[in-house]
N, C-alpha and C positions, 0 to 999 in steps of 0.2 A: 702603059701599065699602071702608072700612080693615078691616072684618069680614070681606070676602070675600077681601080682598088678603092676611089672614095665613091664611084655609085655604087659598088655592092655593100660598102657600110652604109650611104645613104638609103638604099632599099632596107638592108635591115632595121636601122633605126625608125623608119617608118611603118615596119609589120611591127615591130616593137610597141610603139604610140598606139597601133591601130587593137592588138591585143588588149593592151591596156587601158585602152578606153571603152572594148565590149565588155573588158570584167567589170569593171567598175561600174559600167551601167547594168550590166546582171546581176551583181552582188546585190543592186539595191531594190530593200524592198519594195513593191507599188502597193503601197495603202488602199483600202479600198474607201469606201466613201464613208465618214466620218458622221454619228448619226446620233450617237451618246457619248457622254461622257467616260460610262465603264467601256465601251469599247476601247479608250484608250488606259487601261490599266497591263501594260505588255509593254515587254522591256525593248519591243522593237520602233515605240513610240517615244518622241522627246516632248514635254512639254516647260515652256518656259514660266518664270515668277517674277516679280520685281525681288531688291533687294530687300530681306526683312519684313516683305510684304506677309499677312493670314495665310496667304492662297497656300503657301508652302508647307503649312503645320498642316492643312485640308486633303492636302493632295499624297502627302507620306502617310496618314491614315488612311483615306479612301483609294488611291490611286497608288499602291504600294510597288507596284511591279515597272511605274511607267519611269525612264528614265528625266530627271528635272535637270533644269539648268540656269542660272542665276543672270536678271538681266538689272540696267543699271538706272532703267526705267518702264512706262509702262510703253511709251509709244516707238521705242526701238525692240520692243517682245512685238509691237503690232504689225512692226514690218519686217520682223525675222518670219512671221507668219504670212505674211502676204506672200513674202520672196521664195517659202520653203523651207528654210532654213533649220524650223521645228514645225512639229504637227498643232500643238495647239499652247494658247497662252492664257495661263489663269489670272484670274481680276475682278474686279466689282462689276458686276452685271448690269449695275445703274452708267457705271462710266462707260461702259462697251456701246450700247444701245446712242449714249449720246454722240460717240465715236462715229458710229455708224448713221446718225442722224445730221454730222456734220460734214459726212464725206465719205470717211470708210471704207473702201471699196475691195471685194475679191476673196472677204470672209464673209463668214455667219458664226452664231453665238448659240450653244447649243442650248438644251431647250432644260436640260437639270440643273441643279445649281451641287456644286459641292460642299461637301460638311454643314457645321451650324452658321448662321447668322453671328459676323463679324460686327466686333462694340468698336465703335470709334469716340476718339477721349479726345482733351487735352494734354501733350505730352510735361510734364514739371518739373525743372529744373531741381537736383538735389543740393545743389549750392548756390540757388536764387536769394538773393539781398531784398527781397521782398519778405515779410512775418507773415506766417500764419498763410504762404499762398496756397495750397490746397484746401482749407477750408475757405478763403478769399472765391478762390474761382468755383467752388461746389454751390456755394452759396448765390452766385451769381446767376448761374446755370437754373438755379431751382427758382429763384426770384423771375426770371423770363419765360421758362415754362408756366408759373403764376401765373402772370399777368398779360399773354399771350402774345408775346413778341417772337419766343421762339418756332411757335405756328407762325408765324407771320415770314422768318425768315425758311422755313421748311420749304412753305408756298412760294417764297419770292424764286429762290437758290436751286430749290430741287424734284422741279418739277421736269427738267430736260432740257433749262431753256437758258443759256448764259447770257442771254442780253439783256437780262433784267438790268433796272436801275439802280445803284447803289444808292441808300437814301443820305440825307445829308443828318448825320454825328457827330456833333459839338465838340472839341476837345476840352479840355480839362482846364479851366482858367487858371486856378494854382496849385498846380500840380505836386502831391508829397512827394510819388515816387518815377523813376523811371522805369517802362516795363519795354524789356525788348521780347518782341516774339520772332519766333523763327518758322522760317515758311518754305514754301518751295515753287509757286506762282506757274506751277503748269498742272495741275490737277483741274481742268472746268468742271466748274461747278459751286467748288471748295476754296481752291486758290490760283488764279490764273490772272493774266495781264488783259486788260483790255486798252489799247494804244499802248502806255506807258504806265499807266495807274494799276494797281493791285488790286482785283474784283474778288469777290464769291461769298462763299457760304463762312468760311474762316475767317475773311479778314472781316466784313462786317463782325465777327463776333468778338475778335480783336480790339475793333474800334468801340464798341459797346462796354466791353470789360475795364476797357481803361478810363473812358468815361465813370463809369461806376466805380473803380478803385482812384479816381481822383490823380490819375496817373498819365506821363507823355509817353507817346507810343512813336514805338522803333521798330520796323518790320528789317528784319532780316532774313536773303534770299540762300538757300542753299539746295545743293544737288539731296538726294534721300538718303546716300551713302553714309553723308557727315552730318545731319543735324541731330543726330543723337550724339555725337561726340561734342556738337556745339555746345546741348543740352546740360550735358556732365561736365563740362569743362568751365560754365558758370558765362559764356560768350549771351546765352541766351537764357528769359525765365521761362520761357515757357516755350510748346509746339505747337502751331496750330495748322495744321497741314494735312487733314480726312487720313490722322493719325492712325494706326489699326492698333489695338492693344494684342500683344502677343507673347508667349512667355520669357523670349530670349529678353525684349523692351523694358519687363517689369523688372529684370533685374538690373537692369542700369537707372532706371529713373521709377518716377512717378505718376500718377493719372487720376484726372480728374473724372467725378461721376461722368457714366455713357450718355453719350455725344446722341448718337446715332445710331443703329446696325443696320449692317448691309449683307448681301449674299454674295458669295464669288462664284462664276462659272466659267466655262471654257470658250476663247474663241478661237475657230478652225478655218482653216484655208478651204473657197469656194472648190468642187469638184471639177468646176470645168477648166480651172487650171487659168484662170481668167483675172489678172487684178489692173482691172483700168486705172491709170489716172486721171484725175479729170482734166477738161480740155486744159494745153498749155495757157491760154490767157486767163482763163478764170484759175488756175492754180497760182499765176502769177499776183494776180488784184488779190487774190485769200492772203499769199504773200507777203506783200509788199504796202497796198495801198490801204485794204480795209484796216480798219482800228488807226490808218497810220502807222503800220508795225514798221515802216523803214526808221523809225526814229528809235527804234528799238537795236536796229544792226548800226545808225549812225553815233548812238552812244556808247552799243558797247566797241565800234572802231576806235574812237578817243579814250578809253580805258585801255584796250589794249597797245595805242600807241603811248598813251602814258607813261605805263608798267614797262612797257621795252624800253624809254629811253630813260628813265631815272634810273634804272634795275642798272641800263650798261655807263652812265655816269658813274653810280655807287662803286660795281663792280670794276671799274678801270682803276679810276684812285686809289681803291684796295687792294687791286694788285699790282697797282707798282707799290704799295704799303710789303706786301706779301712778299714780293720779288728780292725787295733790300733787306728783310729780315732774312730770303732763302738765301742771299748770297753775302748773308754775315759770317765773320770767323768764329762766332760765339758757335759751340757745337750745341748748347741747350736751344738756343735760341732760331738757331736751324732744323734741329727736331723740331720744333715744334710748328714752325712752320709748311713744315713737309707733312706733318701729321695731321694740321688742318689741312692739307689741300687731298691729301688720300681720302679724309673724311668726306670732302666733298662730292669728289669726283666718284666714291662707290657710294652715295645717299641718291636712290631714285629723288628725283623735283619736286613729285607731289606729296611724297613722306616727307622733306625737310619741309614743306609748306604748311602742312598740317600740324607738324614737330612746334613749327613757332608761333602757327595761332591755336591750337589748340592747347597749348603747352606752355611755353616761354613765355607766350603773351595772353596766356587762357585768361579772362576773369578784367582789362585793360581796359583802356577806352580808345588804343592806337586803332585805327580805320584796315580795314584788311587789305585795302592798296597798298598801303606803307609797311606791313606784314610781309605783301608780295617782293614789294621794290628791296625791304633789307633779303627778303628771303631768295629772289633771283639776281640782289648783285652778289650775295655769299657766293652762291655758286659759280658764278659769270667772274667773279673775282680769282678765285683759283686756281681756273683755267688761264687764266687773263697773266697770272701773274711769271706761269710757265714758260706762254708765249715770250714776255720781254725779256724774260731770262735768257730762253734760248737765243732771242735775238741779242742781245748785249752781249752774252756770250760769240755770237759769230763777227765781232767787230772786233778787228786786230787790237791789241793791247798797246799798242805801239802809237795809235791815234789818240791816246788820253796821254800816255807819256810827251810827245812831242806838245798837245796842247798847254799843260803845265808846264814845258819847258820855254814854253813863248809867253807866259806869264799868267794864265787865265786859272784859279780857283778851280777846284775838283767839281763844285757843282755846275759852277759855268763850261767848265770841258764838257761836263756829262751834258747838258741839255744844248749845248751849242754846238758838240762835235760827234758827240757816241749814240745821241738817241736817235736825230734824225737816219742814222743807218741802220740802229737799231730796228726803228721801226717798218722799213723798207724789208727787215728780213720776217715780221711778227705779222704787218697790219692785213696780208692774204690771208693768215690765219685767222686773226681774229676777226676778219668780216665774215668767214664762212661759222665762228663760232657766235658772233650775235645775231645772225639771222636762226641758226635753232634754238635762240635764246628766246626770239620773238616766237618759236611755231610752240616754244614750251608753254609759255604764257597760256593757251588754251585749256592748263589743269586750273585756273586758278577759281573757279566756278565751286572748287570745291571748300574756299574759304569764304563765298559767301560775296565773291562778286560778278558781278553783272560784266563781261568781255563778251566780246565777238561771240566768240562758242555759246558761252548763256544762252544770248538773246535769240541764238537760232533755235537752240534746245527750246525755248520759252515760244518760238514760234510755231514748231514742228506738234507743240500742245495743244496748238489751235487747231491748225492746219489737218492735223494726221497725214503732211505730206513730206517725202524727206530730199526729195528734188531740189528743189530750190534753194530752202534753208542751208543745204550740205551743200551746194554745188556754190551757191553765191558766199560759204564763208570760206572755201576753199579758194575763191578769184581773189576774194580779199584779201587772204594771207599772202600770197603769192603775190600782188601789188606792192602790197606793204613791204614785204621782203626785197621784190625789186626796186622800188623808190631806196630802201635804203644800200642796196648794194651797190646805187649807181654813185648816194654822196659818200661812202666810203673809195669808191674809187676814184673818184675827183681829188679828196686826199688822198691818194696814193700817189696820183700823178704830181700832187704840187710838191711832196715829197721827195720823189724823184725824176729828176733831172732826165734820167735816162728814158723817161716815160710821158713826156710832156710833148713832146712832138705827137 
């Protein structure tokens, strides 16, 4: 009877699935073939934007009805579009075409352009320690139009072709000032990697301005999210990154006379439902080998194993620091240690990261590694400090008593008799909380350094492929994570006695 009572629930659960997978494929609508642009103005169409991108102030005018959605760049909108995901993605119609001339596969780009011709500037710091830099860089701008250098770099940069040569640009022999720019090195065209070096249409104009303001040049890399935060926060003087001037932008910063303008339009998934990869080897060599781009995932591997182990040095020492204030009789002194560890433990990772470089240490000359390592042992510390507590706590009181009773000093009991158990009850924990100490490290792109995630992000700009990129930094982490689970468990075992056999 109990045998028959779980296939007739097993039948039901499966007319159940079987229902619920015809609605849901009837519910949705089948688009039909996408052919204009106002075709998609209906709220049954999603089109995506970058973050802070023109295309969004174009599309809520022109395209009022279609529903938008915010993506965190342009080439994860190009393969929410390849995969379906949204119907179409709006962009510079110069960079889609090149998109599509270096791979692209399984859209087209439709054939109107939306709203007006979008100004691209220099973005200006409004607390740059540079004088007078807005008319600095205006002046500059008009001086190269002059004398036709800025046709010269129009023709090199953007005519569709990123393997132009970057020409050779004297630096500054006695430099007054120092000029940090801030970039983003995955726009081709404007700003993008070629091997390891910073190419395009920005950084030559980067290299040229500081030349001309007699200045050392500091490129700094960030995601698009944060370098307008970089911007205001005085980290950086200036943007130079196929900036777009927009009205939310002017109110934070600055800009220098227009750059450039461009057009934005829509790119759509092909009809036939088709998005090839290209063959697996030659997607590999785009990869891996051309430009040399593995020296790109082999640097950012050594950043991110850097940041993991200083981040869980810091964080340890501090939380046995944290542990002995938490299990002080002082009750101030214990609030307050409780207080920073609630703080930490409800602060998402990437907010306190941003909290301390954009913030604490906005305007500094501290490296954004050293930003990460205080900013992931804070946290890794607070957790850290809970664990030893709890473990101290499960070690009989009676083993520190009897140790002072045979003559041994409180600190010598505590590390010769109470920790080592201690730790036997804490270090399962705390090996499963620094291995997501190390998957966290993957936000730190947004202060402007170069990890694992970056360099794949900065590949996937080349590429427009996310196979590889995503797949090979996913093995990685997962290595790294096992490499180090294996010497945390080695110490566990020299630890305990009971575990050495």
């Amino acid at each position: 009877m109990r045998d028959k009572g779980r296939g007739v629930n097993m039948r039901k659960s499966i007319i159940v699935l079987i229902i619920l997978f015809i609605l849901t494929g009837c519910g949705k609508k089948e688009h039909k073939e996408i052919t204009s642009v106002w075709q998609l103005d209906d709220s049954s169409y999603t089109i995506g934007y970058g973050e802070g991108h023109s295309a969004y102030y174009a599309m809520k005018e022109f395209l009022p009805n279609a529903k938008l959605h915010s993506y965190p760049d342009h080439i994860t909108g190009f393969e929410a579009v390849k995969t379906g995901k949204i119907d179409g993605y709006a962009y510079e119609r110069q960079l889609m075409e090149l998109a599509m001339k270096e791979g692209l596969s399984g859209v087209h780009i439709l054939k109107e352009n939306i709203g007006k011709p979008i100004d691209l500037a220099v973005g200006i710091s409004p607390v740059t320690k540079i004088p007078d830099f807005e008319n600095k860089i205006n002046t500059f701008i008009a001086e190269i139009r002059k004398n036709g250098i800025y046709d010269e770099m129009v023709k090199r940069w953007l005519n569709g072709d990123i393997y132009a040569e970057m020409p050779e640009i004297k630096k500054a022999e006695n430099p007054v000032y120092h000029l940090a720019v801030g970039t983003t090195g995955e726009i081709p065209m404007f700003t993008f990697y070629k091997g390891t070096e910073l190419e395009g249409f920005d950084i030559e104009l980067a290299k040229r301005f500081a030349l001309w303001l007699n200045a050392d040049l500091e490129f700094k890399v960030y995601n698009y999210g944060s370098i307008i935060a970089a911007a205001t926060s005085g980290d950086i003087d200036c943007i130079m990154a196929n900036l777009n001037v927009t009205p939310e932008r002017l109110e934070s910063i600055r800009f220098s006379t227009t750059i450039l303008s461009v057009e934005n339009t829509i790119l759509v998934k092909n009809t036939d439902n088709v998005a090839l990869m290209s063959g697996f080897k030659d997607s590999f060599l785009k990869t891996f080998v051309r430009e040399s781009r593995w020296r790109l995932i082999v640097n950012g591997i050594g950043i991110t194993i850097l940041i993991s182990i200083l981040s869980a040095l810091f964080g340890t020492v501090l939380g046995f620091g944290i542990c002995a204030l938490r299990m002080s009789r002082n009750r101030l002194v214990n609030a307050v240690s409780l207080a920073y560890i609630r703080i930490m433990q409800g602060t998402p990772m990437v907010v306190l990261l941003m909290i301390m470089f954009y913030i604490v240490f906005a305007g500094s000359s501290i490296s954004g590694i050293w930003v990460a390592v205080i900013g992931f042992g804070m946290n890794f510390g607070a957790y850290v400090s809970e664990m030893i507590r709890t473990g101290i706590l499960a070690v009989d009181k009676g083993q520190m008593e009897a140790a002072l009773a045979l003559g041994y000093t409180k600190p010598h009991a505590f590390m010769k008799i109470v920790l080592p158990q201690a730790a036997r009850h804490f270090l399962p924990v705390y090996q499963g909380e620094f291995i997501s100490m190390v998957k966290m490290t993957s936000v730190v792109g947004y202060i402007a350094i170069q990890d694992l995630t970056k360099a794949s992000d900065i590949i996937r700009s080349r590429t427009f492929e996310a196979f590889f990129p995503l797949i090979t930094t996913a093995v990685i982490y997962f290595i790294i994570a096992w490499l180090l689970t294996r010497v945390l468990t080695m110490l566990q075992n020299r630890l305990d006695p009971r575990r050495k056999k």
